[in-house]
N, C-alpha and C positions, 0 to 999 in steps of 0.2 A: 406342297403347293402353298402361297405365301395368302392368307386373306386379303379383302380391298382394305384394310383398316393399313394390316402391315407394308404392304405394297406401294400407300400412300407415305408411309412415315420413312420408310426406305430412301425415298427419292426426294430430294428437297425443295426442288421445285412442285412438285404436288402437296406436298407439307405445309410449302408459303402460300401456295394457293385455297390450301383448306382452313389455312388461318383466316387469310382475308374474305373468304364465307363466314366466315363463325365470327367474324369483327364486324361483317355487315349486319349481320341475323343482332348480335346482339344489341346494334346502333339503334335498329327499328325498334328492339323491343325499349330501348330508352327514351324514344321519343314518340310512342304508341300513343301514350295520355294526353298528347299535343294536339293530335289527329283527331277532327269529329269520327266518331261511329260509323255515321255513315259512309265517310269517306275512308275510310280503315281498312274494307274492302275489294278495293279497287285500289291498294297500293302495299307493292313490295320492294323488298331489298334488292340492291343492285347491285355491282362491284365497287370494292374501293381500291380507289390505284392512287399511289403518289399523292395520299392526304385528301383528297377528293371521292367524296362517295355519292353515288348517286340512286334515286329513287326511282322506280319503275310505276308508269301508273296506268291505266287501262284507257284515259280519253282525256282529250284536250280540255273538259272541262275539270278533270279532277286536276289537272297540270296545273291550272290556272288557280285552283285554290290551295294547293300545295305549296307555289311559288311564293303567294302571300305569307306564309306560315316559315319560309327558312331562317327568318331571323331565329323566332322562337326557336325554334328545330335544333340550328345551330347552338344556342345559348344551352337547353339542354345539354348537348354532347361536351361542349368544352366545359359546364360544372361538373358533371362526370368522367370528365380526365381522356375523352375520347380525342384521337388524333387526327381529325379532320378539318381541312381549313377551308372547304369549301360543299355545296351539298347542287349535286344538278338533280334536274329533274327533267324525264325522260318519256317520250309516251310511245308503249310497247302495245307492237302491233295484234290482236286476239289470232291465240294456235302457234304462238310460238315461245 
């Protein structure tokens, strides 16, 4: 019986898909310091597809200060060589 680790590395479509987790996971953790405190809470990683990565966030009002902040956000990721050329932001509904 093959573990989920091996199972995933087997098939490369699962492989490219657990990359682009681990490229979003680590986009947030590079641009955490950007984010107030308080709003750090109420916002996660989303997927990236095709140079676009998007931010998940819990309410219309964190959306609206997150959208302020993509310059920054942005500038972040491309002086650390991230490949994203654009950042949306998203508001994900609570229980899913």
């Amino acid at each position: 019986m093959l573990s989920l680790e091996q199972a995933v590395d087997a098939a490369p479509s699962l492989a490219a898909l657990q990359q682009r987790i681990r490229d979003s996971q680590r986009y947030l953790e590079l641009v955490k310091h950007q984010i107030p405190a308080s709003l750090r809470p109420h916002v996660q990683a989303g997927p990236v597809q095709d140079g676009e990565w998007c931010l998940l966030v819990t309410s219309a009002a964190a959306s609206s200060k997150l959208r302020q902040m993509i310059p920054a956000l942005q500038q972040v990721l491309t002086q650390n060589g991230a490949q994203v050329s654009a950042i949306r932001i998203k508001v994900q509904a609570r229980g899913r």
